[in-house]
ChimeraX commands (.cxc) that place a marker at each C-alpha (Angstrom):
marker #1 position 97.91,163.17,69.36 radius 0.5
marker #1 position 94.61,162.99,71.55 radius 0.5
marker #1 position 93.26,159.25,71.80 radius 0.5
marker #1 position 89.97,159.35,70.13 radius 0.5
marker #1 position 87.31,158.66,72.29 radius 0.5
marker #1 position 85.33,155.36,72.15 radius 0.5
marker #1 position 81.35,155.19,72.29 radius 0.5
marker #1 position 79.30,153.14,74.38 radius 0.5
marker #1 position 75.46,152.40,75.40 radius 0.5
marker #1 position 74.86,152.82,79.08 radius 0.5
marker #1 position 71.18,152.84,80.50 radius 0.5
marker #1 position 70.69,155.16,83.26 radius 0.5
marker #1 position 67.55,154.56,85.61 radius 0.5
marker #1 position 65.19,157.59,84.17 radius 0.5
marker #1 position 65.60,159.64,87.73 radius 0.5
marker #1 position 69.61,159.17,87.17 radius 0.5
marker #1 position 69.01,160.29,83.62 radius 0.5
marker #1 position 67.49,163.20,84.88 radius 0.5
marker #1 position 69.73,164.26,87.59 radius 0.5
marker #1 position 72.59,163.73,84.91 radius 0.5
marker #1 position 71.22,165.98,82.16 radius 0.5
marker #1 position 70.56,168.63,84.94 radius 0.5
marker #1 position 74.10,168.36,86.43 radius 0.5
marker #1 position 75.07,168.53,82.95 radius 0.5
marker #1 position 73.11,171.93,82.04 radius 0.5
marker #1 position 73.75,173.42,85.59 radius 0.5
marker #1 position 77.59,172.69,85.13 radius 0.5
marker #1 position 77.60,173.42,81.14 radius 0.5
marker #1 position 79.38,170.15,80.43 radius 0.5
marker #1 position 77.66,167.64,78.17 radius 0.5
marker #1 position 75.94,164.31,79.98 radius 0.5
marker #1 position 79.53,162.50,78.59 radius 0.5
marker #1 position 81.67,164.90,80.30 radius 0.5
marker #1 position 79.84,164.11,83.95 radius 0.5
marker #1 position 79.74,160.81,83.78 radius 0.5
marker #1 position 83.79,160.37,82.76 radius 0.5
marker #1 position 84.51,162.61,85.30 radius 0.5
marker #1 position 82.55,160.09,87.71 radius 0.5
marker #1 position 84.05,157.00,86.50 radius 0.5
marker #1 position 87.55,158.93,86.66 radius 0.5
marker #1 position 87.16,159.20,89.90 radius 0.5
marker #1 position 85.48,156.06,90.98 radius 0.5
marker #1 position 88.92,154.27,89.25 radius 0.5
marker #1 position 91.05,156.78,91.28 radius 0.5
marker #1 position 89.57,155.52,94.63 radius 0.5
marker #1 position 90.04,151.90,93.78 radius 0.5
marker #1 position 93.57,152.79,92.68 radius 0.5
marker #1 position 93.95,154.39,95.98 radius 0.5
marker #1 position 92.19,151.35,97.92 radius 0.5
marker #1 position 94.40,148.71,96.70 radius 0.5
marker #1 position 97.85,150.75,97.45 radius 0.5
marker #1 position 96.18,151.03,100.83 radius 0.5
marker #1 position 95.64,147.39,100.36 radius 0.5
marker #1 position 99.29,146.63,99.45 radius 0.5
marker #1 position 100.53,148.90,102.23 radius 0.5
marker #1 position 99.22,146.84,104.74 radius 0.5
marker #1 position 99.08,143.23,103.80 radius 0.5
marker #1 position 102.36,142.22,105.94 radius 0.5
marker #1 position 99.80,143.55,109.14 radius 0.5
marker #1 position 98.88,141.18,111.27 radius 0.5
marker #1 position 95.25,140.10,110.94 radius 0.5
marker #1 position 91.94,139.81,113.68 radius 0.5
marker #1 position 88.96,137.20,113.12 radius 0.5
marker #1 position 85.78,138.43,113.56 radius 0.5
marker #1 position 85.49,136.19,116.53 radius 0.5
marker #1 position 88.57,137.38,117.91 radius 0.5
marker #1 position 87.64,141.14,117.30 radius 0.5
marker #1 position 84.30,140.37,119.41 radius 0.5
marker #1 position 85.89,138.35,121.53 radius 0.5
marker #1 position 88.39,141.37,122.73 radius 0.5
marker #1 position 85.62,144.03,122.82 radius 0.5
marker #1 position 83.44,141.74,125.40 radius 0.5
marker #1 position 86.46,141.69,126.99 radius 0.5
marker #1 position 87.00,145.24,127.39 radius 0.5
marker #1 position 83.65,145.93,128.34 radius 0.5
marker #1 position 82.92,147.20,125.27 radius 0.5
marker #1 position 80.31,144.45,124.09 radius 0.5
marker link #1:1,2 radius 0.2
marker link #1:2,3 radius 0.2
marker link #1:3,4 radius 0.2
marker link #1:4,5 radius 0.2
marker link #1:5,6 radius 0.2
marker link #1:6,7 radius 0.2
marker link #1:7,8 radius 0.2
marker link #1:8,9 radius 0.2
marker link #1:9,10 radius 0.2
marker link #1:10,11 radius 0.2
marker link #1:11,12 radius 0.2
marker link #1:12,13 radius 0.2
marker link #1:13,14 radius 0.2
marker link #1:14,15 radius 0.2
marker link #1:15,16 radius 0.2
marker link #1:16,17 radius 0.2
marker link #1:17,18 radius 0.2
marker link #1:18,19 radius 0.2
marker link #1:19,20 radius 0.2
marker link #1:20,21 radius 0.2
marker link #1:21,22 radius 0.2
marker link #1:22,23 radius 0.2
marker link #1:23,24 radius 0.2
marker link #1:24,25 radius 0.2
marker link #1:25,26 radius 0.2
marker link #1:26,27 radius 0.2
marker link #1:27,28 radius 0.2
marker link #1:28,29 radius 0.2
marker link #1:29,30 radius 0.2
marker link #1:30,31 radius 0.2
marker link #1:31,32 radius 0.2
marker link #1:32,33 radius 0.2
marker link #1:33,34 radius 0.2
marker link #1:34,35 radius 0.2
marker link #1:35,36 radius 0.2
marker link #1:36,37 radius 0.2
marker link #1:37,38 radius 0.2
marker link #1:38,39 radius 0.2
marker link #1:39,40 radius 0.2
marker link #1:40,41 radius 0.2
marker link #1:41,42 radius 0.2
marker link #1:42,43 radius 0.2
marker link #1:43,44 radius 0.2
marker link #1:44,45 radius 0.2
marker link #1:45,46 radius 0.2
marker link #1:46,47 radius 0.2
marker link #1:47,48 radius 0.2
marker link #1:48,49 radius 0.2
marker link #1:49,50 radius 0.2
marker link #1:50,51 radius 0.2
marker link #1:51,52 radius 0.2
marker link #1:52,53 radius 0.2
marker link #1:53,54 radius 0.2
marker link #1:54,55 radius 0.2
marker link #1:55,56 radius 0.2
marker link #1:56,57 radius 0.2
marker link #1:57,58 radius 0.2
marker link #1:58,59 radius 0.2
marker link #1:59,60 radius 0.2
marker link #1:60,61 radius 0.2
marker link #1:61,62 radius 0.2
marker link #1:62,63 radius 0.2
marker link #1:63,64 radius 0.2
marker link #1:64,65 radius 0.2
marker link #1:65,66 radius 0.2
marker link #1:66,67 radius 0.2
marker link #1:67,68 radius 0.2
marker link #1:68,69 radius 0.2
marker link #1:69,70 radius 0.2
marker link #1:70,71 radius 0.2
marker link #1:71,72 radius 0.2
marker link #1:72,73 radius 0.2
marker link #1:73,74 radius 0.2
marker link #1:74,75 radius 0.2
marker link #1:75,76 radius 0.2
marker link #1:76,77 radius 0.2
view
């Protein structure tokens, strides 16, 4: 059985308001549609950040001193 969806009170800045209900019309999806979509995908980056994140952690890390240190070095500074 389909989870029922849950409500909740967001306040959109009146130009993002706008832009949404026109996205909305122009795609023939309601305002609630758009914005899931959007916060579907904003989770799926994260999701996809932190396994980037936990792909690399045993990597060897570089100051920001060191990193400038190595470009003046290089002649790249």
């Amino acid at each position: 059985m389909a989870e029922l969806s849950k409500r909740a009170t967001v306040y959109f800045e009146p130009s993002i308001h706008h832009a949404l209900r026109v996205k909305a019309a122009n795609t023939q999806q309601s305002i609630s549609q758009v914005v899931n979509e959007a916060v579907q995908l904003a989770l799926r980056e994260d999701e996809e950040d932190l396994s980037a994140f936990e792909e690399r952690v045993a990597e060897p890390t570089l100051s920001y001193e060191a990193l400038l240190k190595n470009l003046k070095a290089h002649g790249k500074l």
